[in-house]
Legacy VTK file of the C-alpha trace (Angstrom):
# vtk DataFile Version 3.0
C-alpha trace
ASCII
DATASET POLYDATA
POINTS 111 float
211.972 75.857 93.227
213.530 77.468 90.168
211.671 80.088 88.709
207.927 81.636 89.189
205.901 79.909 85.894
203.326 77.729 87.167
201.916 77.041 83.646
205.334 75.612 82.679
205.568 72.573 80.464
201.729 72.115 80.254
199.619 73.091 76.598
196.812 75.147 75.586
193.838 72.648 76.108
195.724 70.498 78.243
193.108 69.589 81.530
191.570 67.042 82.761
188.085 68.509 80.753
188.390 65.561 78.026
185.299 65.185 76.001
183.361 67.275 77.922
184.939 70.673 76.580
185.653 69.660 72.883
181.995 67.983 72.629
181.330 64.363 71.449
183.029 62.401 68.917
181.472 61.853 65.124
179.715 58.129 65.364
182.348 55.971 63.651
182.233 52.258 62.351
185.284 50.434 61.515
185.869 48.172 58.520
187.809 45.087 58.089
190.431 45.103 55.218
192.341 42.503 54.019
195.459 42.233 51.529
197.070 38.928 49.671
199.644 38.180 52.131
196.509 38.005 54.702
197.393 40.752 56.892
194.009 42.954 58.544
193.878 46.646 58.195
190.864 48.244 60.370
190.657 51.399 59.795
188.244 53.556 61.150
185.482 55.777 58.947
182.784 58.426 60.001
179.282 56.102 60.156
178.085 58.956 57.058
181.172 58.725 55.008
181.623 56.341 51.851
184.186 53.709 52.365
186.810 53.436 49.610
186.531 50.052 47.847
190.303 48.949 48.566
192.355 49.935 51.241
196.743 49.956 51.112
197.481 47.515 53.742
200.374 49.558 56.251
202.074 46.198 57.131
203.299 45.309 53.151
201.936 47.973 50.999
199.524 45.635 49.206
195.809 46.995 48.554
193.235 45.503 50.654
189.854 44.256 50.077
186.780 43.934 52.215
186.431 40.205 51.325
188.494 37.893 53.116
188.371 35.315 50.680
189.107 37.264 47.525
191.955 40.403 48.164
192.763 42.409 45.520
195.984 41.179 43.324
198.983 42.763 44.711
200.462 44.790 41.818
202.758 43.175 39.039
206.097 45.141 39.202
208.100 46.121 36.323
211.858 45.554 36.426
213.992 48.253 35.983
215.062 48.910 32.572
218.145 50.344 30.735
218.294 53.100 28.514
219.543 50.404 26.301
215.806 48.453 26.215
213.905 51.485 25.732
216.173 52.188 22.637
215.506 49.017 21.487
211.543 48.431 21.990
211.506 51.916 19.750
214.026 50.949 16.847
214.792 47.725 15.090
218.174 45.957 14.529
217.708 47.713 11.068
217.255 51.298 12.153
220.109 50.746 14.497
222.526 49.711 11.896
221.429 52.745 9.526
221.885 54.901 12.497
225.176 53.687 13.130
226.639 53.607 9.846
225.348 56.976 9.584
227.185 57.941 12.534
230.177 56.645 11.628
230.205 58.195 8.118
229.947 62.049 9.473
232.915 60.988 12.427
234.759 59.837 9.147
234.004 63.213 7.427
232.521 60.918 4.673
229.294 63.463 4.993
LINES 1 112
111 0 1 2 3 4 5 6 7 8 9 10 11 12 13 14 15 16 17 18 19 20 21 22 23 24 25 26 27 28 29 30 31 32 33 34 35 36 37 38 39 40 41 42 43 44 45 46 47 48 49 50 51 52 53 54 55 56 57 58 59 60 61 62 63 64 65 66 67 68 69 70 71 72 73 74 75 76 77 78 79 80 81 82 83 84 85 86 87 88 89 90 91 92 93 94 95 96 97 98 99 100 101 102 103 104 105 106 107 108 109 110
């Protein structure tokens, strides 16, 4: 037997006491979500707490619905955009010729 530590490898609160040391569980009640792809989320609420309305669903991300029938939408993604297209949804072809021939008058030293 190597070394005198009885305790070793064991944690504070570790015991076979279980419930009956840390008292009795809040009353819970689970609720069924479920997301477009059709996947169930139940997770589990205290009986007096207010359950949220939509739920994300772990499995694909999608927010989940208490109605079966109807989920929520799964959210529209945006594709990634240049700095190019942001440029453009602020200027016109107009402003970006002026801006241009601007430009390339003060590189010319015309300015």
């Amino acid at each position: 037997m190597a070394g005198g530590n009885a305790i070793r490898g064991s944690r504070v609160g570790a015991g076979p006491m279980g419930e009956a040391e840390r008292g009795d569980s809040a009353p819970r009640l689970r609720i069924s979500f479920w997301c477009a792809n059709g996947h169930e989320t139940r997770p589990s609420f205290a009986s007096d707490a207010e359950v949220p309305p939509h739920w994300d669903c772990p499995r694909c991300g999608f927010p989940a619905g208490t109605d079966r029938e109807d989920p929520p939408a799964p959210p529209r993604t945006e594709p990634y955009k240049t700095h190019l297209a942001y440029v453009r949804e602020r200027r016109s072809e107009a402003d970006g010729e002026a801006i241009l021939a601007e430009a390339l008058a003060k590189l010319r030293g015309e300015i």
